[in-house]
C-alpha positions as CSV (number, residue, x, y, z in Angstrom):
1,X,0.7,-60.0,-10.6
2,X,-0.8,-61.1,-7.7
3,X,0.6,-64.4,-7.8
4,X,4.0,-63.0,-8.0
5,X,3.4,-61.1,-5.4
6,X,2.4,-64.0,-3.0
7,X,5.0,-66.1,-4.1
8,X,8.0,-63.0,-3.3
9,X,6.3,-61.7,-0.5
10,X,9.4,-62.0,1.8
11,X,11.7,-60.6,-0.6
12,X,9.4,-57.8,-1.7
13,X,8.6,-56.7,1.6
14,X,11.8,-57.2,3.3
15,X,13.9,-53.5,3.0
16,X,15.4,-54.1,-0.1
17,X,12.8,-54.8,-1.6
18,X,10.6,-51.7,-0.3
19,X,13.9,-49.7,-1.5
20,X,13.9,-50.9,-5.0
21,X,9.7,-50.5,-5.4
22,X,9.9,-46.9,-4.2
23,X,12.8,-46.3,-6.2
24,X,11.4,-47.3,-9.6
25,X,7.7,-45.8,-8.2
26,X,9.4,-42.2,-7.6
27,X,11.1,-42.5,-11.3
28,X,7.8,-43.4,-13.0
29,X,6.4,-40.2,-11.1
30,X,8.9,-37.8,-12.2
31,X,9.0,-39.6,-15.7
32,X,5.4,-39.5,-16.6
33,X,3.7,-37.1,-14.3
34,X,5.9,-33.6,-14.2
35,X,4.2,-31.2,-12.0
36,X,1.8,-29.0,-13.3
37,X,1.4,-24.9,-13.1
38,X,-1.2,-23.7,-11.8
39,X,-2.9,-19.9,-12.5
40,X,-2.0,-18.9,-8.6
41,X,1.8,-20.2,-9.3
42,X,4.2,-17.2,-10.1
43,X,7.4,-18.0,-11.8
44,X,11.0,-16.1,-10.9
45,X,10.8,-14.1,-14.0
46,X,6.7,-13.5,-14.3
47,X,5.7,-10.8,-11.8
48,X,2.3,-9.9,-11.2
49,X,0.6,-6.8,-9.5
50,X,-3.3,-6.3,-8.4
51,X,-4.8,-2.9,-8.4
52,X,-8.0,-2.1,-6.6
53,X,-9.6,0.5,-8.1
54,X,-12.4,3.0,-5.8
55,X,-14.9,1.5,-8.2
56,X,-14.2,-2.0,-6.8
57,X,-13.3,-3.5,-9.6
58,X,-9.2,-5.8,-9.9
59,X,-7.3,-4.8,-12.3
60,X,-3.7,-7.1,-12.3
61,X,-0.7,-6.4,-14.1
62,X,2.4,-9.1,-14.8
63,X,4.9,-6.0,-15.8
64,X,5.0,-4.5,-12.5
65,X,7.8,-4.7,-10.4
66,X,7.8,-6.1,-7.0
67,X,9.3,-3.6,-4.1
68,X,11.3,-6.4,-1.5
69,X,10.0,-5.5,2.2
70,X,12.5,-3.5,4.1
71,X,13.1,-4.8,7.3
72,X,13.3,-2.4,10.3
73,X,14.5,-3.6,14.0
74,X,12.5,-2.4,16.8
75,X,15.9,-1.4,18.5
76,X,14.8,1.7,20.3
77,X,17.5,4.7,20.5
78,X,17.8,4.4,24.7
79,X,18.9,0.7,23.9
80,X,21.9,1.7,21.6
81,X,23.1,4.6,24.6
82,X,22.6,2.3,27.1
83,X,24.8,-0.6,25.5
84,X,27.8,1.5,24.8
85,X,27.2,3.0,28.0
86,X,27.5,0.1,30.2
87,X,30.3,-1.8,27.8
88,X,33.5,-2.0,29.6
89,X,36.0,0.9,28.1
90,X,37.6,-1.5,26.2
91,X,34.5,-2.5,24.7
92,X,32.9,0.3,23.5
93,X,34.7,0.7,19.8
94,X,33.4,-2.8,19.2
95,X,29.9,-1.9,20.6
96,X,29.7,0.9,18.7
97,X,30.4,-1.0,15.4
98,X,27.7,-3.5,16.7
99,X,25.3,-1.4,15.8
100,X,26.0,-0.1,11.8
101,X,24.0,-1.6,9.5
102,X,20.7,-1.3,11.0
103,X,17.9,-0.4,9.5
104,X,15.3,1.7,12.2
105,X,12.7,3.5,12.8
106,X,12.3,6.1,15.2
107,X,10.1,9.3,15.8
108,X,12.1,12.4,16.1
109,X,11.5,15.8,17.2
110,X,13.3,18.5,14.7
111,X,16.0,20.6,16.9
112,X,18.1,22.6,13.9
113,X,18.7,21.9,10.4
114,X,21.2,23.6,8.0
115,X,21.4,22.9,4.1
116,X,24.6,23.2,1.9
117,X,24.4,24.5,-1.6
118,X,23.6,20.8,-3.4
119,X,20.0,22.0,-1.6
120,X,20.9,19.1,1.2
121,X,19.2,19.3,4.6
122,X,21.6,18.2,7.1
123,X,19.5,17.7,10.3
124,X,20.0,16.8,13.9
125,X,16.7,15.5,15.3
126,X,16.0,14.6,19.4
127,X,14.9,11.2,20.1
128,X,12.4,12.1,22.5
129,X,10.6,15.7,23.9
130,X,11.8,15.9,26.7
131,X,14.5,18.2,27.8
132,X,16.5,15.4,28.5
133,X,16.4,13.8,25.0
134,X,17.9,17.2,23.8
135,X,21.1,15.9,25.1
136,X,21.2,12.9,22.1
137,X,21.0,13.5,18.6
138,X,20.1,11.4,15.5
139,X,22.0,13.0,12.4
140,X,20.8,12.3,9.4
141,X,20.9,13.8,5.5
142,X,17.9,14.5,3.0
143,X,17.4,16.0,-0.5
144,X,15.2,19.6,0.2
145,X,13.8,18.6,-3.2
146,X,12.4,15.4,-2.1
147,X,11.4,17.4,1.4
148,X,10.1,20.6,0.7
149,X,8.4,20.7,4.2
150,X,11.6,21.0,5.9
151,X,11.9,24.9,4.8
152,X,8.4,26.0,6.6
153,X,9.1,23.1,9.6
154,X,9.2,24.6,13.7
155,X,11.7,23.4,15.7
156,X,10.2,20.8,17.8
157,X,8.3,18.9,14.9
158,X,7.6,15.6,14.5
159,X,9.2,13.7,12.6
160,X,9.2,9.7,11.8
161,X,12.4,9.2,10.5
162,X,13.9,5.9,8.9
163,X,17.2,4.8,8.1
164,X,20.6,2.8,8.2
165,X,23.1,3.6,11.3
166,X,26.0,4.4,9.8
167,X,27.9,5.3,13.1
168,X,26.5,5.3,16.5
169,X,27.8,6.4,20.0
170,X,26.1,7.9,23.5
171,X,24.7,10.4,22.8
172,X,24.4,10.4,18.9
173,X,23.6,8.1,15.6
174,X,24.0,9.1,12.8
175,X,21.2,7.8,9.7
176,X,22.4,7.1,6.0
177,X,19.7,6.8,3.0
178,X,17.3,8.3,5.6
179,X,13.3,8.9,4.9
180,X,11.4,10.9,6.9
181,X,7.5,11.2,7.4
182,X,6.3,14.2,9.1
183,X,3.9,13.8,11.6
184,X,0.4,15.3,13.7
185,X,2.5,17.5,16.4
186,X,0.2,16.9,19.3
C-alpha cells in the first residue's frame, strides 16, 4: 500500500485524486458505520417528560405531550398608538393591519366588564393607571367559567392579560384567545 502510494503520489494528491479518496471514504462511513442513538437523543415520535417530585426524587414519562413555547413580542401598547398615530392618513388602514396577529402581553387595570348569557365576560381593560390611560382600551373576551374571579373583581384591578390582536387602532386593541392572570394590586 505504501508503495502504491509513493509511486501515485502526484495523481493521488493532485484534486482529483483527493475528490475520488473522500468520495469512496464518506461511502464506506455511511455504509458501515450508521450513526448511533444515544439515551439523551429524542426521536420526532418518542416524547419524554421529567417530573420532580417535593421528595427530590425524577420521575420521567415518554407519553407526555410536549406544550410548543408561545412566543409573545415585547411590543408595548404606547408603541401600537403611537405608530398609527404618526402614519400619514393614508397610511393608517395599513398600519392598523400591521399589527393583527400578535401575540402580547400587557398588564391591565380592569375599568367595566359586562357578560352575555353564554356566561362570557366581555371586558375593557386600561393599559396603564393613570387617568390618562383611561382614554385607551384593550377589549378582550373570556369564559366566567374559566375566570370565576372576574364576578368579586374592583374596578381598577390588576390584571396581566395575554393574547392575539385581532384589530388595533388609537386608542383601542382588541385581544382574541385571551388569558388573563390576576395580579397583587399594590
Amino acid at each position: 500500500m505504501i508503495e502504491f502510494i509513493r509511486e501515485n503520489k502526484e495523481w493521488l494528491f493532485s484534486g482529483v485524486g483527493v475528490t475520488i479518496l473522500l468520495t469512496i471514504g464518506v461511502f464506506i462511513k455511511r455504509k458501515f458505520f450508521r450513526k448511533q442513538r444515544y439515551a439523551g437523543d429524542v426521536s420526532d415520535s418518542q416524547q419524554i417528560t421529567v417530573h420532580i417530585h417535593p421528595s427530590g426524587t425524577i420521575e420521567t414519562s415518554e407519553k407526555a405531550d410536549i406544550v410548543p413555547i408561545k412566543r409573545i413580542s415585547p411590543l408595548k401598547f404606547s408603541e401600537i398608538r403611537d405608530a398609527i398615530k404618526q402614519a400619514p392618513p393614508l397610511q393608517k388602514d395599513e398600519s392598523r393591519k400591521s399589527f393583527i396577529g400578535i401575540n402580547v402581553e400587557w398588564d391591565a387595570y380592569l375599568k367595566s366588564a359586562s357578560k352575555d348569557k353564554r356566561n362570557v365576560a366581555s371586558l375593557w381593560l386600561a393599559p396603564g393607571p393613570k387617568e390618562v390611560d383611561r382614554l385607551s382600551t384593550i377589549r378582550c373576551k373570556v369564559s366566567l367559567d374559566d375566570y370565576r374571579e372576574l364576578g368579586i373583581l374592583p374596578e381598577g384591578s390588576k390584571i396581566r392579560v395575554q393574547g392575539k390582536i385581532a384589530e388595533a387602532d388609537e386608542y383601542d386593541v382588541e385581544l382574541v384567545d385571551a388569558k388573563l392572570f390576576f395580579l397583587e394590586n399594590r
